[in-house]
Structure formats: C-alpha cells, structure tokens
C-alpha positions in Angstrom: 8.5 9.6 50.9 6.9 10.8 47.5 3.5 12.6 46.9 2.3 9.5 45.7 2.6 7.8 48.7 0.5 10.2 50.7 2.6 13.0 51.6 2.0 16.5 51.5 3.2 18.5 47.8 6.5 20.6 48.1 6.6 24.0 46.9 9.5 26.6 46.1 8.8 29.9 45.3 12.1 31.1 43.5 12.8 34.9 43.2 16.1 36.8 43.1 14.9 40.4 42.9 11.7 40.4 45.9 11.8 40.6 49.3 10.6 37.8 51.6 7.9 39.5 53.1 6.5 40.6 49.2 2.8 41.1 49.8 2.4 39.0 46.4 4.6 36.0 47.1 4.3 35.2 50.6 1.0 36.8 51.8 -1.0 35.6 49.2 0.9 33.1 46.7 2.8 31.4 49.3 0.0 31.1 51.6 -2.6 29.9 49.8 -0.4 27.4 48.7 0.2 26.3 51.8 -3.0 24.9 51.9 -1.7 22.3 50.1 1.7 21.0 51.3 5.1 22.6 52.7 6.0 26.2 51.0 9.0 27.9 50.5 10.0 31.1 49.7 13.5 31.4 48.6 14.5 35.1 48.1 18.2 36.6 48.0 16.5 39.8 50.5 14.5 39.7 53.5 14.1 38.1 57.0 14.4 34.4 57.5 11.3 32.2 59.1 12.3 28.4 59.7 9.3 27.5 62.0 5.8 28.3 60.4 4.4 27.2 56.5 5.2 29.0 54.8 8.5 29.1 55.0 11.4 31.5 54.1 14.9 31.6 52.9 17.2 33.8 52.3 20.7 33.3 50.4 23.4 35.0 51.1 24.7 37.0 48.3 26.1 40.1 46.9 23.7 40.8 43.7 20.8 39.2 42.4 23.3 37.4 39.9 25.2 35.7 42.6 22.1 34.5 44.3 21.4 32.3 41.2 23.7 29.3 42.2 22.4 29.3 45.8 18.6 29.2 45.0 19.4 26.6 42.6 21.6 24.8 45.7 18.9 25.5 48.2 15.7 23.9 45.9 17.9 20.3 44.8 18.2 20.2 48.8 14.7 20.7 49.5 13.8 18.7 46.5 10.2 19.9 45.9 7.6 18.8 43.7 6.8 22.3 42.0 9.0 24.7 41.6 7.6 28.9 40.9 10.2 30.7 39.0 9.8 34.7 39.9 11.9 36.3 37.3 13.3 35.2 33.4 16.4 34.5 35.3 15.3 32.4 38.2 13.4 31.0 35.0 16.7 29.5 33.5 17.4 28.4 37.3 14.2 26.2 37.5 14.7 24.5 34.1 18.2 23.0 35.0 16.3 22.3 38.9 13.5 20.6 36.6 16.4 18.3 34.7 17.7 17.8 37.7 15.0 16.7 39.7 12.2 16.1 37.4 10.0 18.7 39.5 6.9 20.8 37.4 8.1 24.6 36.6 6.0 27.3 36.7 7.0 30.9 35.3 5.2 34.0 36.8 5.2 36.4 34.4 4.0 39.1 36.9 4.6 42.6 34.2 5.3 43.5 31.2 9.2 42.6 31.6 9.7 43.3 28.0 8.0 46.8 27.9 9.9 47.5 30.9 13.2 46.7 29.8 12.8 48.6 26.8 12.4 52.0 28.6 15.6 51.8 29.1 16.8 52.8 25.9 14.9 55.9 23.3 13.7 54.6 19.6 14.2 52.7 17.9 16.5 50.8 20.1 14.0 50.7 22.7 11.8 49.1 20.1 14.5 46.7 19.0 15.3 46.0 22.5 11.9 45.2 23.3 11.4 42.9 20.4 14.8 41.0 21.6 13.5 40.5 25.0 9.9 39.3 24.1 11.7 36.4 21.8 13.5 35.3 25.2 10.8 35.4 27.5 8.6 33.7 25.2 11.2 31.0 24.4 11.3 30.9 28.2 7.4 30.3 29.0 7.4 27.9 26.1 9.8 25.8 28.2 7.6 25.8 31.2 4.6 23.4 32.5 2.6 26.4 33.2 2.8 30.2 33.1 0.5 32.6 35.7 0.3 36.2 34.7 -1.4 38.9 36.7 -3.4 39.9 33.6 -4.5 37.8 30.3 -2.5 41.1 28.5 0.4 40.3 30.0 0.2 36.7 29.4 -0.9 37.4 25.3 2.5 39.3 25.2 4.8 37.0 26.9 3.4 33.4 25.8 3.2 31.6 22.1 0.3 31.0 21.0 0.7 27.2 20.9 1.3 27.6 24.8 -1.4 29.9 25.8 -3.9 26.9 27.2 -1.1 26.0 29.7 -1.1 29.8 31.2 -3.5 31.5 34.2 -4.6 34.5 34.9 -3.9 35.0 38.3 -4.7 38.9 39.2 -3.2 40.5 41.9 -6.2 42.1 43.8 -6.0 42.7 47.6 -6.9 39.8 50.3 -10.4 40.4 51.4 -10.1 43.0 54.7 -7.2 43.4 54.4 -6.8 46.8 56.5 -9.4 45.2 59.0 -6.4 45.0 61.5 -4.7 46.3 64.9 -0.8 46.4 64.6 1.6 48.2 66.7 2.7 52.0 65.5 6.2 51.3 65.0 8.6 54.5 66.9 9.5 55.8 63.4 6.2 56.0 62.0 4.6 56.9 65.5 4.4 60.8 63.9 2.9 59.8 60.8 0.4 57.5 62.2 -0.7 61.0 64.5 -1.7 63.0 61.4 -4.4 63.0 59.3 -3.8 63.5 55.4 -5.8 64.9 52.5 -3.7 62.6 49.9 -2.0 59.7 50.0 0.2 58.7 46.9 2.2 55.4 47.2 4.3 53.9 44.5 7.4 54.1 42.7 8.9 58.3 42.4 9.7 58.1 38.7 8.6 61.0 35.9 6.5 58.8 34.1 4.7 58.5 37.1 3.9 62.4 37.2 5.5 62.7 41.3 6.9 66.2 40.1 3.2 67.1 39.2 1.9 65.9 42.3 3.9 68.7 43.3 3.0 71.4 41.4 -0.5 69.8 41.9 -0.2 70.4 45.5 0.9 74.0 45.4 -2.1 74.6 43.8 -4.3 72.9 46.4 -2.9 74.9 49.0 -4.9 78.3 47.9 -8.3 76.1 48.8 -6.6 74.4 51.3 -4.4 75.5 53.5 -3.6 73.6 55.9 -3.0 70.6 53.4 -1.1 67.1 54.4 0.3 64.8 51.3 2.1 62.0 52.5 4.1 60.6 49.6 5.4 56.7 50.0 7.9 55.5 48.2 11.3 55.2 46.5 13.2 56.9 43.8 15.1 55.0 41.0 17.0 58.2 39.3 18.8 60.7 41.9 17.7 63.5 39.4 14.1 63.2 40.0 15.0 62.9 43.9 16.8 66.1 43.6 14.1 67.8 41.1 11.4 66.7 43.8 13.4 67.8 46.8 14.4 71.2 44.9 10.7 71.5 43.9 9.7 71.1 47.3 11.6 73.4 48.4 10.7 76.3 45.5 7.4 75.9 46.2 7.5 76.6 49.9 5.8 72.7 50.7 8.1 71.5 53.4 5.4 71.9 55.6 2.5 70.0 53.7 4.9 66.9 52.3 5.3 64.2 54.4 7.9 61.3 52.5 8.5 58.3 53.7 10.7 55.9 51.3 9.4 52.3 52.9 7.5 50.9 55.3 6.6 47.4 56.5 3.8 46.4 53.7 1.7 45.1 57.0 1.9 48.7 58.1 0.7 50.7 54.8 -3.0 50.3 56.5 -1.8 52.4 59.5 -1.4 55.2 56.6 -4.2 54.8 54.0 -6.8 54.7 57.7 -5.1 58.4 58.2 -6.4 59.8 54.3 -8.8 60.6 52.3 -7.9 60.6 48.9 -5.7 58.0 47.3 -3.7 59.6 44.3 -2.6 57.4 40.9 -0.8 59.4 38.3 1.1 58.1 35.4 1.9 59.0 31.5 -0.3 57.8 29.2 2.1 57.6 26.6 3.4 54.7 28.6 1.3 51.5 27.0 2.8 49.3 30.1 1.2 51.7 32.6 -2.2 52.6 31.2 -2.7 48.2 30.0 -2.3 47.0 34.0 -4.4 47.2 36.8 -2.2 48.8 39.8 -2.4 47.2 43.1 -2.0 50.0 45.1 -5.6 51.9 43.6 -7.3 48.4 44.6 -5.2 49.1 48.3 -6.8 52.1 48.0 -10.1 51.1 47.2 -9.8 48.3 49.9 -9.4 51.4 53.1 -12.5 53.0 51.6 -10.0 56.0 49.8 -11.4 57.3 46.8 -9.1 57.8 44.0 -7.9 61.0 41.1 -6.0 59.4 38.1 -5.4 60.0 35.2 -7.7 59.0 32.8 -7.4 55.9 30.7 -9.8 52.8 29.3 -9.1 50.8 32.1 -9.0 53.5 35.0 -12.3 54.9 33.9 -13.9 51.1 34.1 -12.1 51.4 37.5 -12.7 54.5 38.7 -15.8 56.4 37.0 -18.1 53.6 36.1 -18.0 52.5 39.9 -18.3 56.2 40.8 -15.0 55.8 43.5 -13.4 58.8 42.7 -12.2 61.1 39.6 -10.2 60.9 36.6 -8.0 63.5 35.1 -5.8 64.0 32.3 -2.1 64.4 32.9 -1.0 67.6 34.6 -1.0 69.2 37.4 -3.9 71.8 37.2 -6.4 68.7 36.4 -5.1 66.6 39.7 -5.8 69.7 41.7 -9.4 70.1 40.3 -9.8 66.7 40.3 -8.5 65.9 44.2 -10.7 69.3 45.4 -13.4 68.0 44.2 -13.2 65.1 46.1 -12.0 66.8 49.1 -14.9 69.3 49.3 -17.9 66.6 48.7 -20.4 67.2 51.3 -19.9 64.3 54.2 -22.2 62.1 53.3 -22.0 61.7 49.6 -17.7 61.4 50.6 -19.3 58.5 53.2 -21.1 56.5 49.9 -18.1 56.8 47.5 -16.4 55.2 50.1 -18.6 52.7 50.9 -18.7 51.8 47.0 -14.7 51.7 47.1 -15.1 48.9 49.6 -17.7 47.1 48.6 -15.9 46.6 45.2 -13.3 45.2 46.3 -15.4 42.7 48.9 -17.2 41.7 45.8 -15.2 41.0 43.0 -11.3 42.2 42.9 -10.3 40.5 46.0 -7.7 37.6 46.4 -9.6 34.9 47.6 -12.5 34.7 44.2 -9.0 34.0 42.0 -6.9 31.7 44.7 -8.9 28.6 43.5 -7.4 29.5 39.8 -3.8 28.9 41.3 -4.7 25.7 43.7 -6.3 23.7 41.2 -3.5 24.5 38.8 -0.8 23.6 41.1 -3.0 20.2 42.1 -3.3 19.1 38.6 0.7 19.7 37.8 1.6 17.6 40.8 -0.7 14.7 39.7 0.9 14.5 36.2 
C-alpha cells in the first residue's frame, strides 16, 4: 500500500563511499528518520542488519564504481518514497531511481567536494579543476527536491541561487551524551583503554593536517613532561607521510610516548577520549576548506569534557576562546606545545570548569537533537507533495 493510504514513509539512504555503521548516516540521520517510517541504509562497506529500523545493506562489489548498479537495483526493489543520495555519484544514481519510481531525491552535500577535489592538483589546475567540479555539483543539486548541507557555507558553494530555498542546514554536532555509556573493552584495545593520556588527536594523518608537527610538538613537551602519553587515531592517505611520521618517531626517540591506533569502532572512541585530557585539532590555514567547517571531532571532544589547542582561525576562536574550552595557536609546532602545556599544567580546579564549559556547550546548543527537527519536517513535507 501507498503513504497515502496510511502506511509508514520509506527511506533509502544511498552512499557508495561510507561505512554502514557511519556515526553520521546511521546514528543520527538514519535514526531520527526512523521516527518516521522504515529506513535503509544502503552502503557498498560495512556489516549487514535485516532485523531492527533502521536498516542496513550492503552490496557486494569491488569499488565504489561497481556498487552504483546494485544500490540502484536494491532501492527500485525496496521502492521507497524518499530517496538520500550520499555522494555526486549516488546523486546521478537517485535521479534515474526518481524517473524510475517517481520517489523525492535528496542530495547531502556533506563537504566541500569541490575544494576537495581540487587539492588534488597545484595552480592553476587546481583552480580550474575546482571551477569544473562546482559546475557539476551544482547542476546536480539543481536537479534535486532538496539539498541538506552540514553548513549554510557549504550549501552557498554547492547550490544555485535560484535553488537555495529548497536546501537545509543540517549541522553535524554530536548526539546529546553521547559518551554517557558502558561498552565492553574490546581485547585489542584492552591496553589502550588501561592508560591514561595527556593528548588525544583523532582525524585524518595528512600534512595539511600538521600530524608531523604534532610530533615535533611532542618532543618538545617531553622536557616538562616526561612521562608524556599521545595517543594518535587515525588513518593515513599518502605512504610518505606514514613513513615521515614513523621515521620521525623514531628520530625523535617517541616510541615510548605515541600510542597509534588507525581505527576503532566509532561506538568505542568514548572508551579513549574518557582516558585524556586534552583533545588536539591542528590544520593549515592556508587551506580555506579546513579553516570554513566546523570539525566533528573538536565538538566529540567538547562532548567528553576534553579541552582543546588548535590552531587559530575565525571560526575556532568563536569555538574555542570565546567559550574559554581550551587554547588556540598558530601553526607549528613550538605554539602547540605552549599552547597544550598550558592546559596540562592548570591548577585542578580551574582544568575541572573548562571542562565543565566544554560540556555544557555542547548540552546547550551544538548537539544533534536542537537541528533533527530541521531534517523531519523536511522529509515530512517532501513526502506529502
């Protein structure tokens, strides 16, 4: 039976690049949508879950190219009613679904694809490249019923002005307590979860990121400090940096303050962040993509109670200095260290109210549920057109 004869809305939730437990997509999208009809999460990576909303898939395929034709496959036989494309590609995939099945599309324009693409290449092709991409994605959210954006930056960028009215900002801030948990220590992590750190850094281990001055950072810590624990989370994307940072690790005599860990469970990053103090978020400022978006993680960060060093920027320092959470530096590794001692040697109590404020910001305003009505209501009106 249809929606308009009383039964619940269908969903799909179409990605071909994120995993099927994404905290984004299934632990807040996916769920909240639940709330009003059958979900499903169709990914080409992850574990597969049949018997609870929501629900999710997983195609089997060799790349995120040949997943296309089985997402598509996989929606027309669930035949939903709404239909969230994940990436530009899955984007093409929903409009032919939409002709198909006459379902609502909705792009999620989640980052700055275009800037990101571009760093690919040096100027001016990066700047030609960038220009080539924005001209697709916008022809592409021009062709939706809706765009959601994490940011109203990312949605200026990515969506024609004659479209704007039909596109949300949907932020991506953390789910209200959402370390307030007991899980089981998994056996790999069951050393980890047994030691207490000084910093925490968790996020992509790229250059522009500044992991090799984290580094060079830490050795100089280790003069005040020293017995100093870093535990760095995360993944490289270029085998040189891995082999700078494990070379660099090695020069500066820190095998036995680094801890690395490449992934863990996302339900599991609270065993971690409860175990630090100080939450670290460094990045170029040359890149505009980096310094324009709020990052999840310093909002994770803020949600355990961490305080947090970054480096400085418009938006960190409404983050970070207004709501006196923590310290901002500029790019290199002799400010992180001042910047992360400071922090480290506050008497107890003062460290006890910066973490209080780190929580109570995030309780207050940048949490998931004071932005999920943005998304339900949207979803409730497409359906009833």
């Amino acid at each position: 039976m249809s929606k308009d004869e009383g039964k619940a809305m269908k969903i799909c939730i179409v990605t071909n690049s994120h995993h099927s437990t994404d905290v984004r997509l299934y632990y807040k999208i996916a769920l909240s949508l639940a709330k009003l009809g059958q979900v499903y999460l169709l990914c080409a990576s992850g574990v597969r879950q049949h018997s609870v909303n929501p629900y999710q898939i997983v195609v089997d395929s060799d790349s995120p190219w040949a997943a296309l034709r089985q997402l598509y496959n996989q929606v027309c036989h669930l035949r939903p009613d709404l239909v969230i494309c994940v990436e530009p590609l899955t984007m093409l995939v929903g409009m032919r679904i939409r002709r198909h099945l006459g379902c609502k599309v909705i792009f999620d324009i989640h980052e700055f694809f275009a800037d990101a693409f571009a760093e690919r290449f040096s100027p001016p092709f990066s700047w030609l490249m960038k220009l080539v991409y924005l001209m697709g994605e916008r022809w592409l959210s021009s062709r939706a019923d809706a765009c959601i954006g994490v940011s109203d930056k990312i949605l200026d960028q990515a969506v024609p002005k004659s479209k704007r009215k039909l596109a949300i900002a949907i932020p991506n801030y953390p789910v209200k307590h959402v370390w307030d948990y007991n899980c089981e220590t998994p056996l790999e992590l069951s050393l980890l979860c047994e030691t207490d750190f000084d910093l925490i850094y968790i996020g992509g281990l790229t250059r522009d990121r500044g992991i090799l001055r984290i580094l060079q950072a830490v050795s100089l810590l280790r003069k005040d400090i020293p017995r100093l624990n870093v535990l760095i989370l995360g993944k490289f994307h270029d085998p040189g940096v891995e082999k700078e940072f494990n070379d660099t690790v090695n020069d500066l005599n820190l095998t036995g303050v680094i801890y690395y860990q490449s992934w863990i469970p996302a339900e599991k990053i609270g065993l971690l962040l409860k175990r630090s103090r100080v939450g670290l978020w460094t990045f170029n400022p040359a890149s505009r993509r980096m310094k324009r978006a709020v990052p999840l993680k310093v909002l994770e960060y803020f949600a355990a109670g961490l305080p947090v060093v970054s480096t400085k920027s418009p938006l960190m320092r409404d983050l970070v200095e207004t709501n006196r959470i923590g310290e901002l530096c500029e790019y290199n590794s002799q400010a992180i260290a001042a910047a992360a001692l400071k922090i480290l040697k506050l008497p107890h109590d003062e460290y006890e109210k910066m973490q209080a404020r780190a929580i109570d910001l995030i309780e207050s305003r940048f949490n998931w549920e004071a932005v999920e009505p943005r998304l339900l209501d949207l979803a409730s009106r497409l359906a009833k057109r």
